[in-house]
C-alpha positions in Angstrom: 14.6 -13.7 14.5 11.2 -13.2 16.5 10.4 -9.8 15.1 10.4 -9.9 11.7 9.1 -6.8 10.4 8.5 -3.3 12.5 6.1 -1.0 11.2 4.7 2.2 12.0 1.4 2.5 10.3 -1.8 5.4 11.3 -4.1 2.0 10.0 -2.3 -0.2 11.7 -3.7 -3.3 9.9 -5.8 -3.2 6.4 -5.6 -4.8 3.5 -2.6 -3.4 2.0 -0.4 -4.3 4.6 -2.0 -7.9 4.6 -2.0 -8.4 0.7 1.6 -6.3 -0.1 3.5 -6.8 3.2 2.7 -10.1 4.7 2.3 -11.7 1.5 6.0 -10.6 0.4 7.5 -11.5 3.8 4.9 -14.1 6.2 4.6 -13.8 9.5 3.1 -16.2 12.4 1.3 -13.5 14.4 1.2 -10.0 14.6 1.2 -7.6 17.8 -0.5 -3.9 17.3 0.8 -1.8 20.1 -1.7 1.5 20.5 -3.3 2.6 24.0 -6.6 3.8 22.2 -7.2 0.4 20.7 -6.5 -1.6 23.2 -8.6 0.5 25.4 -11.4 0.6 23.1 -13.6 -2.9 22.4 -15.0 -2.1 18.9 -11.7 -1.4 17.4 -9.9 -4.2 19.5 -12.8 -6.9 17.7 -11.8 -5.2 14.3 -8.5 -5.4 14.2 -8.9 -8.9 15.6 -10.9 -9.9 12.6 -8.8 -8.6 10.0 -6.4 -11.5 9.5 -8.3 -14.6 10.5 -5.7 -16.8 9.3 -2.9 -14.9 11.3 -2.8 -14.8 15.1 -3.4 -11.4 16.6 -2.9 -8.9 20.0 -3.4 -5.9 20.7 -1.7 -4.3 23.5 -1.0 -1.1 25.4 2.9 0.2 25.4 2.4 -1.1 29.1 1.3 -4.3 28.2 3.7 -4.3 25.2 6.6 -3.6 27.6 6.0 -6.7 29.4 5.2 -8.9 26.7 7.8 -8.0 23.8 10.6 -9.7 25.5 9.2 -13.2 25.0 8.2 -12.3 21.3 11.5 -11.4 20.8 12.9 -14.9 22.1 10.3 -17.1 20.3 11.1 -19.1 17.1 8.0 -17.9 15.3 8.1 -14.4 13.1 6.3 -11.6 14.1 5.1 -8.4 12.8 4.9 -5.4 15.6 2.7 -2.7 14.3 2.6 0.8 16.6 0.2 3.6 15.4 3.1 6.3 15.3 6.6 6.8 15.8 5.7 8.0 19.7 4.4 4.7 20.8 7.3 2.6 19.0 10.0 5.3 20.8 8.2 4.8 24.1 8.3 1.3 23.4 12.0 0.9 22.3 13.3 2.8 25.2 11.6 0.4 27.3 12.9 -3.0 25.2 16.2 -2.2 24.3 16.8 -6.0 23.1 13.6 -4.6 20.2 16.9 -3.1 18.8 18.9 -5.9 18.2 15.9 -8.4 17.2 15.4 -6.2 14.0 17.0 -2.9 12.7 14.7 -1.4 10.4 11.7 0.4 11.1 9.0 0.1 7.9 6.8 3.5 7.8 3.6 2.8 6.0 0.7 5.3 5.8 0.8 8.5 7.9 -2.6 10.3 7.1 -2.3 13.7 6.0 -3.0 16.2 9.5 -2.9 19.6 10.4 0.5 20.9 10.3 1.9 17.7 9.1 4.7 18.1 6.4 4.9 15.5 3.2 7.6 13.3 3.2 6.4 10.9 0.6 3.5 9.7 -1.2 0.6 9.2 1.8 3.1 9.8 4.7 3.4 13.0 6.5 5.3 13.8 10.0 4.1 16.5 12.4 6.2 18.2 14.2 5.7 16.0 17.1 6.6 13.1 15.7 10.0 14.0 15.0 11.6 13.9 18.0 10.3 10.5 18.0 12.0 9.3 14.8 14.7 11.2 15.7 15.1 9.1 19.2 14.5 6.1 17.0 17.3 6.8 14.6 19.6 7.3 17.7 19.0 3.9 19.3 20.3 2.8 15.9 17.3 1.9 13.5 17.5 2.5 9.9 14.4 3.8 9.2 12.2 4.1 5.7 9.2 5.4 4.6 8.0 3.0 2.2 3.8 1.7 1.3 4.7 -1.5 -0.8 7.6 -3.3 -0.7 8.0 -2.9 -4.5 7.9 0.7 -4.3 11.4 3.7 -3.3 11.7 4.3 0.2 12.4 7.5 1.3 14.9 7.1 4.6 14.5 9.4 7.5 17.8 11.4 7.1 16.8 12.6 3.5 12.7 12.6 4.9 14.5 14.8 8.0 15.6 17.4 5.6 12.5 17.6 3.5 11.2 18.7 7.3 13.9 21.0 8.4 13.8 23.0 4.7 
């Protein structure tokens, strides 16, 4: 499997993800997909200097369209990290083999905004994101709100309700 872990995270690489995440399950490389950063040079150099020790690209959804497929067919294992659940739908509607290179989406820190709803502990979904997640469930990903791997995940059905109520 070329995709190892799928994550939506508003950080999209920081320290928790490197010291909880990658250290529970390693990757080769990672691949943030967000327009801004990719389109911005100061946050591109960041987020390329993060993880020294693993290889990583930023792309656009565009650029992300075109180069996901050959991820998904390499032998080595890596992580694909989108800023929110609009950029992964975008980007799963355009890959449809995404789906069956991994299942699960991994939600990790969603900043509190205005008119965003708790779901969890540091994750909160505005109203726009859930036809997103809602898309993403249909194509057939399990998806969980979870920080740390050694901490409950809340799933989207039961994270749905919290939203609808």
């Amino acid at each position: 499997m070329a995709v190892s872990f799928l994550r939506i995270d508003d950080r999209l690489i920081h320290g928790q993800m490197a010291a909880s995440w990658i250290g529970s399950s390693p990757c080769d490389g990672i691949v943030v997909v967000d327009d801004d950063a990719a389109q911005n040079e100061v946050q591109k150099k960041v987020l390329l200097s993060i993880l020294p020790s693993v290889k990583t690209w930023v792309f656009s959804i565009a650029e992300a369209t075109e180069k996901l497929p050959k991820v998904i067919e390499s032998q080595k294992r890596y992580y694909v990290v989108a800023r929110n659940a609009q950029a992964l739908s975008h980007l799963a509607a355009a890959v449809p083999q995404l789906r069956q290179a991994i299942g699960k989406i991994n939600v990790g820190p969603l900043s509190k905004r205005e008119d965003a709803i708790p779901v969890n502990k540091g994750q909160s979904v505005t109203p726009e994101e859930i036809p997103a997640f809602n898309h993403l469930a249909g194509l057939g990903f399990s998806i969980e709100f979870r920080l740390l791997p050694d901490t409950a995940a809340v799933s989207w059905e039961a994270a749905a309700k919290k939203l609808a109520g």
